[in-house]
C-alpha positions, 0 to 999 in steps of 0.5 A, spaced: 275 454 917 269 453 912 269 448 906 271 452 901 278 454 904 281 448 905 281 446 897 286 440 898 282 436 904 280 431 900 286 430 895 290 427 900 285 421 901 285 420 894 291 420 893 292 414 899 287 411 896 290 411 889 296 409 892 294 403 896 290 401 889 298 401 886 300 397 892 295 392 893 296 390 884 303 389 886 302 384 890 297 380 886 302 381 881 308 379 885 304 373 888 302 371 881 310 371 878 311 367 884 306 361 884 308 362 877 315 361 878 315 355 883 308 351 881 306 353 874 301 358 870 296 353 871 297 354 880 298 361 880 291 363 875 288 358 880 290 362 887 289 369 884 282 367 882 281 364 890 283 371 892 278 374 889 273 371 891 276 371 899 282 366 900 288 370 899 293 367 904 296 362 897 297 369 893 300 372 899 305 367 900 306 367 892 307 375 893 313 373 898 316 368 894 315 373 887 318 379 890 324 374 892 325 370 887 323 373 880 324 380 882 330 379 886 329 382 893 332 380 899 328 376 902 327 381 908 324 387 903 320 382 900 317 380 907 315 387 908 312 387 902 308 382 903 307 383 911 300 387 911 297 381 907 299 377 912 298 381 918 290 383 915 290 374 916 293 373 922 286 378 925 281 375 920 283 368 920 282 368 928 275 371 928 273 367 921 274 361 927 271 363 932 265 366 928 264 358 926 266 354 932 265 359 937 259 359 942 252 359 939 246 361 944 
């Protein structure tokens, strides 16, 4: 089938991609509601500035705690929201480490 018959093929990736954007700023916002809850306006500006500059396990972590406590989600629907943020951690935090300490040639 030639390109121009196939009018929708490249909706659908941006619409993923939308959706992942939508998703991905609820979950800054939900980590930002729940450092805010627990620690105060002045922690949760300071995690969500650190994850955007590469730290994002505080904000993470405050995403579960947001969607739990000040959205009132039963926790095991907040950790489904905040599971893909932690799961991305646990390959990219191994990898971080071995790229440090790993051996050098």
């Amino acid at each position: 089938m030639s390109d121009s018959k196939r009018p929708f093929d490249g909706l659908f990736g941006c619409l993923l991609a939308l959706l992942i954007g939508v998703y991905g700023l609820a979950q800054i916002w939900a980590g930002y509601l729940g450092i805010e809850h627990h620690l105060g306006a002045g922690w949760a500006v300071a995690a969500t500035a650190i994850a955007f500059l590469g730290f994002s396990l505080p904000l993470t972590i405050g995403s579960f705690f947001g969607a739990m406590n000040v959205w009132g989600w039963h926790w095991l629907l907040a950790l489904v929201f905040a599971a893909p943020g932690l799961a991305f951690m646990a390959f990219t935090i191994p990898a971080t480490l071995i790229g440090l300490f790993g051996k050098k040639d």
